[in-house]
C-alpha positions as CSV (number, residue, x, y, z in Angstrom):
1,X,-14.8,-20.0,-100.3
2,X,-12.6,-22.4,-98.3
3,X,-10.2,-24.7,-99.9
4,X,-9.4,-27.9,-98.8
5,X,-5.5,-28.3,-97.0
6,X,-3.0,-30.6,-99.0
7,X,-2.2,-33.9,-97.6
8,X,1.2,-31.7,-96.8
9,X,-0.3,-29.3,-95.0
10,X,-2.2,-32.0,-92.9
11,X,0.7,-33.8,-92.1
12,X,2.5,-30.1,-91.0
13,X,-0.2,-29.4,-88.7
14,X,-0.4,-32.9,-87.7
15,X,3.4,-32.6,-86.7
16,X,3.1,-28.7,-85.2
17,X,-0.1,-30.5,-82.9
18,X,2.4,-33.4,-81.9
19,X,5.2,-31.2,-80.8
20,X,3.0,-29.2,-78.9
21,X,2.0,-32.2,-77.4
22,X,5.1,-33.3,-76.3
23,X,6.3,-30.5,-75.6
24,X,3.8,-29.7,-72.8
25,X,4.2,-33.6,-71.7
26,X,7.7,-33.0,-71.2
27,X,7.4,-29.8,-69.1
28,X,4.8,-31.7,-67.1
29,X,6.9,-34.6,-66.7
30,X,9.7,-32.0,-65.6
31,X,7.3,-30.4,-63.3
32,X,6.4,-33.6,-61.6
33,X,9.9,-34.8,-61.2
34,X,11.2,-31.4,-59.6
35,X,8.3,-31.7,-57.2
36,X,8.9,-35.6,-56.5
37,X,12.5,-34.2,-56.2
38,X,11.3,-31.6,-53.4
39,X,9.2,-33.8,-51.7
40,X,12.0,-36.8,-50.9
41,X,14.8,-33.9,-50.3
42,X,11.9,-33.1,-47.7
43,X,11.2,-36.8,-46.7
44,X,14.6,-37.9,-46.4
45,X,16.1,-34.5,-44.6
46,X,13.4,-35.5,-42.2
47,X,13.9,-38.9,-41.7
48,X,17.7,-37.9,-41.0
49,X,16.7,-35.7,-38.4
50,X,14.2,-38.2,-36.7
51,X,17.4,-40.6,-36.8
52,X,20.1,-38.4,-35.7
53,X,17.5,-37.3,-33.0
54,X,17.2,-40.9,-32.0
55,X,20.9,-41.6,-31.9
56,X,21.4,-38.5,-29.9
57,X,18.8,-39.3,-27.2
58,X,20.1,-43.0,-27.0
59,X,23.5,-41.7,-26.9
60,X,22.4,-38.9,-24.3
61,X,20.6,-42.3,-22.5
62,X,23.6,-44.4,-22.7
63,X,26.1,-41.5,-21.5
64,X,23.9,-40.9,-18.4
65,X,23.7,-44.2,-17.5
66,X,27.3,-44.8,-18.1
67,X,28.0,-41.9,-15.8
68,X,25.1,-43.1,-13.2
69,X,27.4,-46.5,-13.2
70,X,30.5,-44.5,-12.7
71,X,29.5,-42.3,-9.9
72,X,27.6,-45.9,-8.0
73,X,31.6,-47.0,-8.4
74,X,33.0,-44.4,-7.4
75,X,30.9,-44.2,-4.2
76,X,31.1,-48.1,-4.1
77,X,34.9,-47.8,-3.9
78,X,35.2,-44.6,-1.8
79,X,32.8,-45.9,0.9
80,X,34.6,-49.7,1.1
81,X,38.1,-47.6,1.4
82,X,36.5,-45.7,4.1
83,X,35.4,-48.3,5.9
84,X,38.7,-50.0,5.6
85,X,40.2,-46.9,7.3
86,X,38.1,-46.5,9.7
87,X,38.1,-50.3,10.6
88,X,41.9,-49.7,10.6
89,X,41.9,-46.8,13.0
90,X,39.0,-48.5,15.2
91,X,41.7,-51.6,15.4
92,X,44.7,-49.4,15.9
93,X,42.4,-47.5,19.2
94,X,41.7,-51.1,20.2
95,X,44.8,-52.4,20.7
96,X,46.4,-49.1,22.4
97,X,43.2,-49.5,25.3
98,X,44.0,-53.0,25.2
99,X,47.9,-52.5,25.9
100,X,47.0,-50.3,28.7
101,X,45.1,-52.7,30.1
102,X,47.7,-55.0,30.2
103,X,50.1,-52.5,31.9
104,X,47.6,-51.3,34.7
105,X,48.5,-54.1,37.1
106,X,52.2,-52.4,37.4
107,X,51.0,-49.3,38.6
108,X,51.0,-50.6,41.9
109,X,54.6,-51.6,41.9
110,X,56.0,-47.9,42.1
111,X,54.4,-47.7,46.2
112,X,54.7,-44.1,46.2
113,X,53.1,-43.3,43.5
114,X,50.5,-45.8,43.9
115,X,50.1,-44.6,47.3
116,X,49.4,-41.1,45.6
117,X,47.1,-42.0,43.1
118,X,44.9,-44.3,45.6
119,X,45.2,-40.9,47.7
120,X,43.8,-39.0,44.8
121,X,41.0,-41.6,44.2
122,X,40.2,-41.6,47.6
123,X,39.5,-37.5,47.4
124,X,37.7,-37.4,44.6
125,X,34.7,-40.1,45.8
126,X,34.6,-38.0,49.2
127,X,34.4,-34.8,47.3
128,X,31.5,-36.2,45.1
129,X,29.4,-38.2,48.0
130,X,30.0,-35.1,50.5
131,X,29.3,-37.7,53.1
132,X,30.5,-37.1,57.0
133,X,31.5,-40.5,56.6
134,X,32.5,-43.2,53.6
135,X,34.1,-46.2,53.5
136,X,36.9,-47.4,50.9
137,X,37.0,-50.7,49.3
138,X,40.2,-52.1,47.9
139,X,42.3,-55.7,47.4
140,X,43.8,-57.0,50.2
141,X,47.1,-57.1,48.5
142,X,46.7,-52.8,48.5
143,X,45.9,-52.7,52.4
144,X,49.0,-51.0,53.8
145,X,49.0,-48.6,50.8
146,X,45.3,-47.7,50.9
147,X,45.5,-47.1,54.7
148,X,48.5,-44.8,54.4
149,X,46.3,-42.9,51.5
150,X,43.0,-42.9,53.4
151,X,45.3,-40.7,56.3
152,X,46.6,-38.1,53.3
153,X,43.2,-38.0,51.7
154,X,41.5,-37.1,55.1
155,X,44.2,-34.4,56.2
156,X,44.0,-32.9,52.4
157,X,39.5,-33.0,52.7
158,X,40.2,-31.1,55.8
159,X,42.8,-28.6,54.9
160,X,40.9,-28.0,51.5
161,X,37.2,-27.7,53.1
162,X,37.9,-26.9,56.5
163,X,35.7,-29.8,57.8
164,X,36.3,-33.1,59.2
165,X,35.6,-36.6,57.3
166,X,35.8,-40.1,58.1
167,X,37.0,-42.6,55.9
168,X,37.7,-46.1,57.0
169,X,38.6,-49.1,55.1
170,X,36.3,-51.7,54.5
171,X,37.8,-54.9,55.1
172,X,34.8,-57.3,54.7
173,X,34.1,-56.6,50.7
174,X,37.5,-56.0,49.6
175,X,38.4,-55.8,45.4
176,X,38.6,-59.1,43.8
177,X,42.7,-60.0,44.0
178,X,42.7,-60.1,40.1
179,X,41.7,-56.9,39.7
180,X,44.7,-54.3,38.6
181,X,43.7,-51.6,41.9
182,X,42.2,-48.8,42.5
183,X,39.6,-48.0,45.5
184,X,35.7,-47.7,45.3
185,X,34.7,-44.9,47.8
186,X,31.1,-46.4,49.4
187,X,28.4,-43.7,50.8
188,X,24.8,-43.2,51.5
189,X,24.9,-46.1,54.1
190,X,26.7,-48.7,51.6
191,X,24.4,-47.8,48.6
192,X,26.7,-45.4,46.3
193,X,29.8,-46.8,45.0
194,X,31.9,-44.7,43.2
195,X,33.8,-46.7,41.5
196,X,37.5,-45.5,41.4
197,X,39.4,-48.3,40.5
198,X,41.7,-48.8,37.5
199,X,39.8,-50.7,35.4
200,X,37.3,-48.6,35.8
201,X,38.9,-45.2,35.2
202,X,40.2,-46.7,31.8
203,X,37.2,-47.2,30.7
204,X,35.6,-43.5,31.6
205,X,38.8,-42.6,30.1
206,X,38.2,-44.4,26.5
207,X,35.0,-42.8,26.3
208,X,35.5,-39.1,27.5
209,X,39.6,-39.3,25.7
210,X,38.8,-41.1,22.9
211,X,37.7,-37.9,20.5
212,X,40.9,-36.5,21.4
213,X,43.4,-39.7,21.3
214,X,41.3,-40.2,17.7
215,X,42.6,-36.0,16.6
216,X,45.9,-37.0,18.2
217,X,46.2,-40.3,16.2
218,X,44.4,-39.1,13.1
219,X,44.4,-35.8,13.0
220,X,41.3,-33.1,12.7
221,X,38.1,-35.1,10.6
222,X,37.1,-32.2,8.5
223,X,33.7,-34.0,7.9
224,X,32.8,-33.0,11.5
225,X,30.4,-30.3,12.1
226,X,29.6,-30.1,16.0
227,X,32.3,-31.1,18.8
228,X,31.7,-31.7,22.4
């Protein structure tokens, strides 16, 4: 036979079912803030990684193109200095052909050695035309010189091929007075010239000199591959 519980023992079990309660609340309210806890350790170590990604690769982005800027500048300033140089040397090659030029009208004033040189000139046109006969054309001013050569180149042609040439002096198209000398040796019936005079012969020498004058000057480019 059961016996009904005192109000004290009501109000025990009432208490023991209240802390039991709260009890389990409190561990599930613990449980739920250690996971909240877990998840935003999670959420936030990610989102530091997505932003220290991001400032990386904009830093990475920013480096490069600071670099890509630097190079461009570099090259910028490296090819402007070349081309300074270069302009510098150009002008410096100028003005020693141009100097020369100026100085070519007193090779005539030494008569011997004019004479020899003319003598020379002479040679080398009747070597190249290998003509029986040519014809030389010089200034007016250079007659009595070029004559004088025109007998030493013919007895040299002979002594040097064993053959016989004739080279006459063509007094009806001489060189223009204002020319610095020089002869142009005519064949093929007055349609070859070679052109031998000093003007002329300054010019054949900037081109086939000038590599070496520029090596002389400048010294060996080290950027050059092939070489004539």
């Amino acid at each position: 036979m059961s016996h009904a519980m005192s109000d004290e023992q009501v109000n025990g079990e009432l208490k023991k079912m209240t802390a039991f309660i709260r009890q389990e609340a409190l561990e599930k309210a613990k449980e739920i803030q250690i996971k909240a806890d877990e998840e935003f350790a999670i959420e936030k170590s990610k989102l530091v990684r997505q932003e220290t990604a991001a400032i990386d690769s904009n830093y990475e982005k920013k480096f490069k193109q600071a670099s890509m800027s630097q190079q461009i500048s570099r090259s910028t300033l490296s090819n402007k200095t070349r081309l300074k140089v270069l302009s510098a040397r150009q002008e410096l090659l100028d003005d020693l052909f141009e100097n020369a030029r100026g100085k070519l009208g007193s090779y005539a004033d030494d008569k011997g050695k004019y004479q020899e040189m003319c003598k020379n000139l002479i040679l080398e046109g009747a070597y190249a035309l290998d003509e029986k006969k040519v014809a030389v054309r010089a200034r007016k001013a250079d007659y009595d010189v070029i004559k004088k050569a025109i007998e030493g180149a013919k007895k040299e042609y002979k002594d040097q091929l064993k053959k016989e040439i004739a080279i006459e002096l063509d007094e009806r198209n001489p060189q223009p007075e204002e020319s610095s000398g020089g002869v142009s040796v005519v064949g093929g019936n007055g349609k070859i010239d070679i052109n031998n005079t000093l003007e002329e012969r300054l010019k054949l020498l900037e081109i086939d000199a000038l590599p070496m004058v520029r090596t002389t000057l400048f010294g060996k480019n080290e950027n050059r591959r092939f070489y004539d």
